[in-house]
C-alpha positions in Angstrom: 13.4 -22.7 -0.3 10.6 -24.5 1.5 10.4 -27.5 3.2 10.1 -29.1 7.3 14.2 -28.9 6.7 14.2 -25.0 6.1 15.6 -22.9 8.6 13.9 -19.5 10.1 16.9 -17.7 8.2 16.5 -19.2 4.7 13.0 -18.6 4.9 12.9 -15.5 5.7 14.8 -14.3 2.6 11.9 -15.9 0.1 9.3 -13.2 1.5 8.7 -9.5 -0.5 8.2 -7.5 2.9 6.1 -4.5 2.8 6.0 -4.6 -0.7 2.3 -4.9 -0.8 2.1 -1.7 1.4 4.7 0.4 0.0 2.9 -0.3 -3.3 -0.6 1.0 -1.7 1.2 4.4 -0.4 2.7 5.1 -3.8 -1.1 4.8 -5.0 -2.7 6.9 -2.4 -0.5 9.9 -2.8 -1.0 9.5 -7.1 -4.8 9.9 -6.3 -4.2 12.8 -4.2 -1.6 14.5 -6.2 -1.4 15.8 -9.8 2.3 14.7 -9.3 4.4 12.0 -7.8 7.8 11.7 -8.6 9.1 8.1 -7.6 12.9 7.1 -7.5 13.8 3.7 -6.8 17.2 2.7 -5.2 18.4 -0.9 -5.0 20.7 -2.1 -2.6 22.4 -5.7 -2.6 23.2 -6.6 1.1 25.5 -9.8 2.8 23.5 -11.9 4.6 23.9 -10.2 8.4 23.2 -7.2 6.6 20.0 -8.3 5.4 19.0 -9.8 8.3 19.0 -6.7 10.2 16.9 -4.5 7.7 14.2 -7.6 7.6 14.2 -7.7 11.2 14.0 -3.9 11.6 10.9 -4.3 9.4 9.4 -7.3 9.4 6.6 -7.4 11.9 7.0 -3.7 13.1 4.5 -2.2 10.8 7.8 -0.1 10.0 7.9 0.7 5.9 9.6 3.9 6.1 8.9 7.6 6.6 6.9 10.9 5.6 8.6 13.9 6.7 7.4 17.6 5.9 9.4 20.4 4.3 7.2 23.2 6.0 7.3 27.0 4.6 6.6 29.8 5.9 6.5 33.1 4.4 8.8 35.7 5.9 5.8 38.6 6.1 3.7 36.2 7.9 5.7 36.7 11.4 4.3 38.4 13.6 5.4 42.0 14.8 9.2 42.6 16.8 8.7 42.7 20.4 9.9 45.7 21.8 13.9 44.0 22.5 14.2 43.7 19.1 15.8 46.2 16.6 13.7 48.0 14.2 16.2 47.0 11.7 15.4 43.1 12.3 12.0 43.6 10.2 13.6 44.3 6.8 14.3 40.3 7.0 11.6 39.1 5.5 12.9 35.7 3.6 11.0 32.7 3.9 11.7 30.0 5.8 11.6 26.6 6.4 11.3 24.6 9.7 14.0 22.4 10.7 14.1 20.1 13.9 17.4 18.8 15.8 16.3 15.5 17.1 17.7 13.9 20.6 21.3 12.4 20.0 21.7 13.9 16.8 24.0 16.1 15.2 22.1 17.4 11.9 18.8 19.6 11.3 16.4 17.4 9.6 13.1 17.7 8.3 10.0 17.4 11.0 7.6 14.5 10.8 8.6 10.6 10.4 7.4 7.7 12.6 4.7 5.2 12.6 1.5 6.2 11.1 -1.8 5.5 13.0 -4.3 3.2 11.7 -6.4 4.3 8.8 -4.5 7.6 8.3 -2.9 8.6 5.2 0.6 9.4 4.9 0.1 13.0 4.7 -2.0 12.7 7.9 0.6 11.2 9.4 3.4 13.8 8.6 1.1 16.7 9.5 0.0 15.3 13.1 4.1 14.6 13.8 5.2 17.7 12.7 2.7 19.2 15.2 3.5 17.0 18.1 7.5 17.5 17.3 6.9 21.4 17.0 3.7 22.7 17.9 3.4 24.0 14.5 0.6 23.3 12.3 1.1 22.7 8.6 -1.0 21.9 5.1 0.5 19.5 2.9 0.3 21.1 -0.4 2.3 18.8 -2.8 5.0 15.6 -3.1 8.8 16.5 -3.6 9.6 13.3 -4.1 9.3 9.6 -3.1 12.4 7.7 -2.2 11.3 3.7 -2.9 14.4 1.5 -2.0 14.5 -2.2 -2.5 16.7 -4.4 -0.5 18.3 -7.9 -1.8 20.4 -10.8 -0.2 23.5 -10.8 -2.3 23.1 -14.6 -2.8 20.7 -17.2 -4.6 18.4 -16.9 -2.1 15.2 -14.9 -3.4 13.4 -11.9 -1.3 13.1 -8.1 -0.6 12.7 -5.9 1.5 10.6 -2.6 0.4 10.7 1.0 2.3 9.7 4.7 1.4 11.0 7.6 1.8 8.3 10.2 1.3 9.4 13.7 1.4 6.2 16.3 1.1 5.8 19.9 0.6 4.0 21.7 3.3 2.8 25.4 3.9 2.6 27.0 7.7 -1.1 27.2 8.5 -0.2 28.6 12.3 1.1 27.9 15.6 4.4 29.1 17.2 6.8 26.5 18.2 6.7 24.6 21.3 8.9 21.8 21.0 8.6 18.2 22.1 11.9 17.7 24.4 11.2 14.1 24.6 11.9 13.9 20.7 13.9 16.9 20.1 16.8 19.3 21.1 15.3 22.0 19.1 13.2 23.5 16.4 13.9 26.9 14.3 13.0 28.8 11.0 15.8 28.9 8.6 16.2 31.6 5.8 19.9 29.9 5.2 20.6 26.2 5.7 22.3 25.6 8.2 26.0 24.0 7.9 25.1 20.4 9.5 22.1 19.2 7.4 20.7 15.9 6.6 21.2 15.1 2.7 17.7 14.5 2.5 16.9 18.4 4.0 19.8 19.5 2.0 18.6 18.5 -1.2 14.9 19.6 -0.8 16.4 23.3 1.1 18.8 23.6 -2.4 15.3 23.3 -4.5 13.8 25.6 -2.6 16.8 28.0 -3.2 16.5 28.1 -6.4 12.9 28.4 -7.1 13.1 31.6 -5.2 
């Protein structure tokens, strides 16, 4: 659909957006990484629907996240202050760092938001998770990638390409100190806890059972 007599509307929905860059990341993190598990998720939208995505996307650099699923091991805390019971130090579970974000009712996994230029997308989820929490973290692996695709339900063609890059991180050190402007609250969980994002869920059930 081309032509002087083309609205903004109809040709929007001929254009691939972000596909080029969604592409690149899935590249970049298959150098890095002995292994990158990609799942791709398609979704046929109405038209209003599919305006909204395009114009949550289009222009604003925005082709999804990177968030961190940081561990920590339970021996590596550091020694009860004296108003703790003795008893406290036979917990010694790992643990992984959730956040609470402003507004929101779930524990999610630290990280997400716009990258800087030039930086990788493990860059970017280790600098975020440090501004969120004060924690620093090494990215030692890719849990999985998350590559939807999003279509107009009618003739016209396009897309609309996002990732969802979930990555395995150790604690490297830091205590928490958390960024009030972005967050409620940060804490180490042995347990998830009841209100979870399906995304944490998922990755915190893995990590379950590979203990």
């Amino acid at each position: 659909m081309t032509g002087d007599d083309t609205g903004p509307g109809e040709a929007n929905l001929t254009e691939k957006i972000n596909q080029t860059n969604v592409e690149r990341r899935i590249s970049s993190l298959e150098a890095s990484y002995d292994e990158v598990p990609v799942t791709e998720e398609r979704f046929e939208l109405s038209p209003e629907e599919y305006a909204d995505v395009f114009a949550a996307t289009r222009g604003t650099g925005y082709s999804g996240n990177s968030v961190a699923f940081v561990t920590r091991e339970g021996t590596d805390f550091p020694a009860l202050s004296d108003q703790i019971p003795d008893q406290a130090a036979g917990d010694t579970r790992d643990r992984v760092l959730l956040v609470l974000g402003r507004g929101a009712d779930m524990w999610a996994l630290p990280g997400g938001g716009k990258g800087d230029e030039y930086e990788s997308v493990q860059g970017t989820a280790v600098r975020r998770v440090n501004e969120q929490t004060g924690i620093r973290c090494t990215v030692t692996g890719v849990a999985e990638v998350v590559h939807s695709m999003y279509y107009p339900d009618t003739d016209a063609q396009g897309s609309v390409h996002t990732l969802d890059i979930y990555l395995e991180a150790a604690y490297k050190r830091g205590a928490l100190d958390v960024d009030e402007s972005e967050l409620v609250g940060a804490a180490w969980f042995a347990e998830p806890p009841e209100r979870l994002t399906p995304g944490a869920r998922e990755r915190f059930a893995a990590f379950l059972d590979d203990e």
